[in-house]
Each structure stands twice: as C-alpha cells, then as structure tokens.
N, C-alpha and C positions, 0 to 999 in steps of 0.2 A: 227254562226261563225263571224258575223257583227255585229257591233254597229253601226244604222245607223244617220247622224247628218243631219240635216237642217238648213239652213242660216234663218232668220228672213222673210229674202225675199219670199222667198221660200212659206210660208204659206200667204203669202198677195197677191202672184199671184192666188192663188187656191181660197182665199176669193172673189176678185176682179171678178175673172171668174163665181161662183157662184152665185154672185151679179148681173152679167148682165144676166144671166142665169134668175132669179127670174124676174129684170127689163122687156128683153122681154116675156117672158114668161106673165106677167100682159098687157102688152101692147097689145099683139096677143087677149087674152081674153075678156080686155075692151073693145079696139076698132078695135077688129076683121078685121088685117091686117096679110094677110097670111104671108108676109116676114118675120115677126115676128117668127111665130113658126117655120121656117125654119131655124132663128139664134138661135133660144132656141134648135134643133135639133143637130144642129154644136156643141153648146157650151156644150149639153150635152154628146155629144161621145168625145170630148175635155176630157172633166171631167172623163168620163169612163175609155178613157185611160190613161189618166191622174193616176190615182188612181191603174190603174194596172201597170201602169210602177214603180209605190212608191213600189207598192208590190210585184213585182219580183226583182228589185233593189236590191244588197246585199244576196238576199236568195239562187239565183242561181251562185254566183259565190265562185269557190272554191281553194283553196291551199291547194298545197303538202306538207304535212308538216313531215317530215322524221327524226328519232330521229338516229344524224350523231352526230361524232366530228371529227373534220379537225384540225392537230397537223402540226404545221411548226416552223419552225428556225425565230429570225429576217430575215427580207429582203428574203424572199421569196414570191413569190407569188402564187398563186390558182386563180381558177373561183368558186365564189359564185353562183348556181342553184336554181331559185326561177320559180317554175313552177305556172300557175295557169290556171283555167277552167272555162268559161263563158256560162254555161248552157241554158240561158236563150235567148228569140227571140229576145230580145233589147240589142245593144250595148252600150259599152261607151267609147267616143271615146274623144280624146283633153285631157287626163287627166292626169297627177302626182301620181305617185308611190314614198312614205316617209318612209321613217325607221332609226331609231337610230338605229349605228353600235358600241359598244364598245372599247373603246380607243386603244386596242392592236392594230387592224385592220384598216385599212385605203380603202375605196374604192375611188381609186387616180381618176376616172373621173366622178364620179359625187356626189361627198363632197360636199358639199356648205354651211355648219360650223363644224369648231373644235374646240369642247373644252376640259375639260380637262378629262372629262369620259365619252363624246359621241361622235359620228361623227355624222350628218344630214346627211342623203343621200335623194336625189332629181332624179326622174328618170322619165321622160316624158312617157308616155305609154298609150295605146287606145287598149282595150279587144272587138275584136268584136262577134255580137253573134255567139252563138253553135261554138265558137273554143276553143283549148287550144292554151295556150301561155308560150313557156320555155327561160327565158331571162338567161342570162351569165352573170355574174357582176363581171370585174375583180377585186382582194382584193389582199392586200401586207400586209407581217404581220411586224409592225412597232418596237414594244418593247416586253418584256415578261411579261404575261396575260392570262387571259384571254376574251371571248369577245362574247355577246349574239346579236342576232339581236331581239331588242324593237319597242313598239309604231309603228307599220305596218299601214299605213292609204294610203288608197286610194280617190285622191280627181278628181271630174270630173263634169262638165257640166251638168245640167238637163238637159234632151233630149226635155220636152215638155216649160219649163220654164226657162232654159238656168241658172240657177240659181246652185251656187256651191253645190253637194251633198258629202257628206264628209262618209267615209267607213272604221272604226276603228276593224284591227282585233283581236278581241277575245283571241283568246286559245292562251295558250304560247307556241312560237315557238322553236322547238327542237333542231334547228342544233349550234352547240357551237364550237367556235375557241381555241384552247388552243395553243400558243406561249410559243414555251420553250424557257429558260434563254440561252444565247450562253455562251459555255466554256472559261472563261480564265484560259490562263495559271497561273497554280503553280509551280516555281521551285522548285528542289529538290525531291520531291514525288517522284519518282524516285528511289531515296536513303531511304525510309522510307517503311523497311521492316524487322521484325527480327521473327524468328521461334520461337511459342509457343505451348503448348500442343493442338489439336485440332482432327479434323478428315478424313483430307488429308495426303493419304500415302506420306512416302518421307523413302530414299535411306539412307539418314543420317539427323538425326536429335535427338537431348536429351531425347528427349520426346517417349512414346510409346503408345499404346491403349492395356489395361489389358487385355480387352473383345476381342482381336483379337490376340490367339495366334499362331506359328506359329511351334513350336516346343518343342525342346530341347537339352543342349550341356554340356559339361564336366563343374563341379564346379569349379568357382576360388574363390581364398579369398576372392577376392575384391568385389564379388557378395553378393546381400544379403541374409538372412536369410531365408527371407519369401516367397524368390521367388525359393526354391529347389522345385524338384516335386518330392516329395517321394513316386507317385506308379512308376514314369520311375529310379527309382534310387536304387527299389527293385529287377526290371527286370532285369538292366542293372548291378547291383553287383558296382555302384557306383554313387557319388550323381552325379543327373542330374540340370540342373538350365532351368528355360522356357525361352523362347523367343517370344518375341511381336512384332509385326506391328510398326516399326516407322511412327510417325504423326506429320502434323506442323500444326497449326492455322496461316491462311493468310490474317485473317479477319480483317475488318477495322469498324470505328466507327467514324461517322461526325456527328459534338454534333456543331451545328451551331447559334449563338448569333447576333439576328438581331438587338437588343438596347444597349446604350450606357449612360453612367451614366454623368451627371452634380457633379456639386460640393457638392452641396445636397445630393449627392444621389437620384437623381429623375431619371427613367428609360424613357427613350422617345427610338422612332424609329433611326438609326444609317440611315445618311446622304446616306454611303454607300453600301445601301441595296441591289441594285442591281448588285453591284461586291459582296460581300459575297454569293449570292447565282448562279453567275459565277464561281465562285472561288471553289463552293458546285459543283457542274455538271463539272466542269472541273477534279474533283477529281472522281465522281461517275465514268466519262467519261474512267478515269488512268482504276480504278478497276477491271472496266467493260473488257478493252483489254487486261488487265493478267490475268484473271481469278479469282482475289479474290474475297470472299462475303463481303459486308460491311452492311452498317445499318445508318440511318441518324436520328436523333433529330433536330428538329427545335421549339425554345420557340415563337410560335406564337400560339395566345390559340385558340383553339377550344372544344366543347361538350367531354368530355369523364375523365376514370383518369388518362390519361397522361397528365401533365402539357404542352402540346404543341403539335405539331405535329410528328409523326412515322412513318418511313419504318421500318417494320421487317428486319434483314437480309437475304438475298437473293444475286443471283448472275444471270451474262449472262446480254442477251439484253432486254429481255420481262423485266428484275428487271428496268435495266438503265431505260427504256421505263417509269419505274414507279416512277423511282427518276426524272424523268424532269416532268412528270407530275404533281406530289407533287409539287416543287418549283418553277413550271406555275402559282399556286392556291394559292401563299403566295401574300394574299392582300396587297397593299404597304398602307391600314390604318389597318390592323389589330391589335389587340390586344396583345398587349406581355406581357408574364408570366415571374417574375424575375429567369435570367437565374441559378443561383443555384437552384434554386427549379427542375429544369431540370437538373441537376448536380448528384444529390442528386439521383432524381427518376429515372436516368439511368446506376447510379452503382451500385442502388442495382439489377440490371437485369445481370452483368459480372461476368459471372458467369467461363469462363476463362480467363486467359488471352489475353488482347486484344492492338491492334495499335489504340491508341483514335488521332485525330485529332481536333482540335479545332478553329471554322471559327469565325472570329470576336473579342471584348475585352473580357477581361476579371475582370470582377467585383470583386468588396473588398468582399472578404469574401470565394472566388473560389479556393485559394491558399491550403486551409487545403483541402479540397474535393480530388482536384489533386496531395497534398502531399499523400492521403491516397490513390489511385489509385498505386503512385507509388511502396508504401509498396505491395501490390499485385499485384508486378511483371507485372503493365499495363506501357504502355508504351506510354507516353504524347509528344503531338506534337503542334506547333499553327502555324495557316498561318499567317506572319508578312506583312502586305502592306506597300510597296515603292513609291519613286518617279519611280525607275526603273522597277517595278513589285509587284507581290505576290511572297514568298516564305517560303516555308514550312520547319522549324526548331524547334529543342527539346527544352522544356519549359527553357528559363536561368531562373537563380536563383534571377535576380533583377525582372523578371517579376512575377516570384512566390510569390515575399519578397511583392511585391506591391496591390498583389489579396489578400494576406492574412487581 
C-alpha cells in the first residue's frame, strides 16, 4: 500500500552504527575489555530494532479508501473524510500529511500552493501506535470540474535516526469531487415552445397517435379517406370516421458548440467556455421544472461514433442529475470535433419533430444543415450573448446567410 523512501542520511546512520558495532566488537576480542562487548551489546539491539522499526514502517499503517463522489454547486462547501489505522507498536509522531487536491476544489486552510491544476495540501499529523485516526478536512468547491485527491505522501521523523522517512501511497484513491457548472440565466426560453407530433397526451393539439385509438364519430367531408372504419360503418348503417389520442412533442435538443473559428478557419477552444455550458445547465435546469424531455450534443471528442459527447433524451431530476454531471466532465483542454460534423450526425437521429436549440457560434458551413432542419418542420433556435445577458431567439436570416 506504501512506497517506502529514504533520505541518503538515513542509510549512513545504519552504516556508521554498524561500523562501531564491528570497531567494539574487535576491540572487546583483541584486547579483552568487557565494556567493550557491553557497547557491541547496545549497538546490536540498537540495530535490531532498528531494522524492525524499517520493517513495520509503512506495512502496518492503513487508509480508507471508499469508492464516493461528492457533487456540489460552486461555493459550497463539504468536509473531506480521510480515515487512517496505525496497526503497528511504533508510532509516528511530528509528521506531515501531503496530497494534491484538483483545481475545482480548494481546501481553504491548509493549501500552501495554487496552481493552475493542483492544490498542495500540507497537514501536520502524528499517528500514534494501535489507533485509528479520522481527520475532517474542510473543502469549498471553487469552479466547475472536476477533482481527484493525488500523490498521498506521508512524511515523518525516524524514530531511531530522527532522519526524514517519506510514505508514498500506492493505490488510487476513489473518492472524486464533481462540481457542477452553475445556471445562467437564458432569457426568453420561456417563450421557446411549440407543439409537434410526439407522445404526450394533450386536450388539443394537430397532431394524433395512429396506434392509440379512441373511438369513432359520424363522417364529414372534410375527413379523410383512409381514416373511415368500414367494420363500424357496416354496423352502424353509416360511415363511421376513427378518433385518436391527441399528442404534442415537448422535447428539446441542446446541440452545444464549445470552439470558435479564426479567419482561417482554424477551430480552437471559445474563450467563453464556461458560460456556454452555464447557459447548457440553465436551459437543462428550464426543462427539467416543466416537465419536458430534452437531449444534449456537446462537440468535445471522446472514444465512440458519436463525434462528441451525448445525453440521450430523458426527462425529470435523476436525467438533470446527469446533464450537470456530463458538462462537470467537459475538460476546459479537451479536444473538439468540427461542430457540423455534430450537426450532421444529430439530424440524422430527428426522427420527429423537434425544438433544437443552439449554444454557441455558428460555423460557415452550418447554415445549409439548419436550412434543411427547417424544411422538416424542426424548429431552430440560438442563444445570442450580450453585454446585458444571454438570450434565446429564432435563427435570423443574416445569421443563417453568414453560416452558410
């Protein structure tokens, strides 16, 4: 579970003691002076324990290591739980407890560097033998992230050589902070809802479900052909016409653009990364409290054939619960895939009618994509940023004219 380290010093005490071990030791022999074998005596149970304190060291002391994740908002705080068990008859006491803590995270009293993707934490601590010890470590969650505790080294005093022992642990530790993105407001969203064929009953709505029928009622002209039901219209000695279930589709679709094009045309990271994905969770956040299902794209690559990252559609809190967690986990170096290619590989998945939403610019070339979205009755939206805000309105035609 220990890696265990040794200072330089460290082995030239053991040598040095050894040495005089050997010196009286000759001395007592040659010229048969008892006081001699008396230090050769001392120096050898010196060395005996010496040699067992190296070898219980590190073997007997142990951490909990518990496979957690602790989800907060910025600016909240927690108490970070770091138990550990000193098995062994020898203590060690005077010593320092070290760990890199991941930049989301902050442990506000005892940091003693920041930089830019770790914290140093520094924590004075003395394990004495046959106890456990359970320390408290208060932690504030800083930005959104997330955040592993690294490099666990315990450093402390030789007990017989006073000499620094150094105690690097091993296994990787389980417990992981994930800091979700906080919500900024979107105006408008609000207003960005129109009824399409779906699978949500509704009172009045255009649209119906074939497969949920509900009856049947006298023909009118106006009705069509294919929808008479000629075994109730043989019964009833006149045409009958069926009636179906009206249904709306309430569903939304966040198709989120974290890079931004140069004059080249070279795709790099957008400056703004952490309000677009505010601006994402603020919108999940709308969804989530009316009840509709949505679904999120984000062009940051990862393993798989989706050119980016995916939520399926889903709905409620347990779904929210998993859109903040997704855009916790969007590295601010990751890797992005040109966002039509994400365009592209998520129309052909609309397979009805849907409310698309659109976080971020939009590239040359995106304009035909979302022309042909229109033609199939989808209905395109973009978040615009201000000096005054975000706010969510229908594609104009100079911003379409410009993607093309």
């Amino acid at each position: 579970m220990w890696r265990k380290v040794y200072g330089a010093e460290h082995y030239k005490s053991f040598e040095y003691t050894a040495f005089a071990l050997v010196v009286f030791l000759l001395m007592g022999v040659i010229f048969q002076i008892p006081l001699a074998f008396i230090a050769v005596g001392v120096f050898a149970a010196y060395l005996i324990i010496y040699k067992v304190y190296d070898n219980q060291t590190g073997r007997q002391l142990a951490v909990k290591n518990p496979t957690k994740t602790v989800k907060l908002f910025p600016g909240e705080e927690t108490v970070f739980t770091l138990e550990m068990e000193n098995r062994s008859i020898f203590p060690m006491i005077n010593g320092e407890l070290q760990f890199k803590l991941g930049a989301a995270m902050k442990a506000y009293k005892h940091t003693r560097s920041d930089e830019d993707y770790w914290k140093q934490v520094n924590i004075p601590l003395s394990v004495l033998r046959k106890r456990k010890l359970r320390m408290e470590i208060p932690v504030i969650a800083e930005h959104r992230g997330t955040s592993r505790i690294n490099n666990i080294t315990y450093l402390f005093p030789h007990l017989f050589s006073f000499n620094t022992v150094s105690l690097k642990y091993q296994p990787f530790y389980r417990t992981e902070f994930v800091v979700f993105p906080k919500p900024l407001a979107v105006h408008g969203a609000e207003e960005v809802f129109h009824m399409f064929p779906g699978t949500s009953r509704a009172n009045l709505s255009p649209f119906e479900d074939i497969q949920s029928p509900l009856g049947t009622r006298d023909y009118n002209y106006s009705d069509p052909f294919h929808r008479i039901n000629w075994k109730a219209s043989v019964k009833t000695q006149g045409l009958q016409t069926n009636i179906y279930e009206k249904v709306v589709d309430m569903s939304y679709v966040f198709l989120v653009n974290l890079g931004t094009e140069n004059r080249m045309h070279m795709s790099k990271f957008n400056e703004n990364l952490e309000n677009l994905l505010s601006y994402t969770a603020y919108l999940s956040q709308y969804a989530t409290e009316k009840g509709f299902p949505y679904e999120i794209y984000i062009n940051a690559r990862r393993p798989g054939r989706i050119p980016g990252v995916h939520l399926e559609e889903g709905e409620g809190k347990a779904h929210y619960g998993n859109a903040l967690e997704m855009l916790a986990r969007i590295h601010k170096q990751s890797v992005i895939t040109p966002f039509n290619e994400l365009l592209y590989h998520a129309g052909k998945n609309f397979y009805n009618p849907k409310t698309i939403i659109l976080v971020g610019e939009l590239p040359a070339g995106a304009g035909e994509i979302v022309q042909s979205w229109r033609r199939a009755q989808h209905t395109v939206y973009q978040v615009q940023e201000t000096d005054d805000g975000a706010f969510v309105q229908p594609m104009a035609r100079d911003v379409m004219k410009y993607a093309e």
